[in-house]
C-alpha positions in Angstrom: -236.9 85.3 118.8 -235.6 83.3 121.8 -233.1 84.1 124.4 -231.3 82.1 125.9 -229.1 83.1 128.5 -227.9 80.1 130.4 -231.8 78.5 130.2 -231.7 79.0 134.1 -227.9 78.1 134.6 -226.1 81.4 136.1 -222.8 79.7 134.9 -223.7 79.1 131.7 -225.8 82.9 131.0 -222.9 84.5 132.4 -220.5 82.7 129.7 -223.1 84.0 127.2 -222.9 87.4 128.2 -219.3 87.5 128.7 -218.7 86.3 125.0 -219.9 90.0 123.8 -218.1 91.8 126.7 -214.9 90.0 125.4 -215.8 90.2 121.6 -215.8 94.1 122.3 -212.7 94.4 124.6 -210.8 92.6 121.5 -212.3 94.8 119.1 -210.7 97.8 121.4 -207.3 96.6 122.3 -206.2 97.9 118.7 -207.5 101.5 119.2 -209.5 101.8 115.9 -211.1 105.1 114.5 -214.4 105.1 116.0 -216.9 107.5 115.3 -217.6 108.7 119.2 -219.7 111.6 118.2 -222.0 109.1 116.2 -222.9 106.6 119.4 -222.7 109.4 122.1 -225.4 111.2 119.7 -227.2 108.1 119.4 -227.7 107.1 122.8 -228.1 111.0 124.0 -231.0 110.8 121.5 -232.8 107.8 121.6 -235.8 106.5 123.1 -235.5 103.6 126.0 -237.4 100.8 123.3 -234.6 102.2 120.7 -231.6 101.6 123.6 -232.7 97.9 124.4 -232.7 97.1 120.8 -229.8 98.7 120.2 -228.2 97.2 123.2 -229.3 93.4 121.7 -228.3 93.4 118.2 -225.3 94.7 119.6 -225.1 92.0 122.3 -226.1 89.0 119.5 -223.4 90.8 116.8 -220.5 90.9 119.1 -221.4 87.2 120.7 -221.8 85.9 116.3 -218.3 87.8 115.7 -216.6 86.1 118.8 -216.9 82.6 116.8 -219.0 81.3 119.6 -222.3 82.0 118.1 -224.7 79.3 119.0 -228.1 79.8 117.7 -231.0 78.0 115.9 -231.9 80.9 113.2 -230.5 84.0 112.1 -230.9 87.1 113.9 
């Protein structure tokens, strides 16, 4: 897998980021059912390697919902 975050351009890796941040925000705003317990338990019980990878498909699934996914493979 690569990342690319901006490829050395802080303007540009902070857009990236920012593109999950809002994804998620959006996702939000309508106050859906959300199984708390489930991601509290998850992230009270998991192991640091388990959290980053979490925390990256998470990242790359919110930024490919957004509509702004650029990429050159699938995930």
């Amino acid at each position: 897998m690569r990342l690319h975050v901006g490829d050395g351009n802080e303007v540009a890796g902070r857009a990236e980021i920012d593109k999950a941040y809002v994804a998620a925000l959006k996702a939000l705003l309508e106050s859906p059912p959300t199984d708390y317990a489930k991601v509290r338990e998850a992230i009270r019980t998991a192991d640091t390697p388990t959290l980053a990878h979490l925390f990256l498909y998470a990242h790359f699934e919110l930024v490919r919902r957004s509509g702004n996914w650029i990429h050159d493979g699938e995930l």
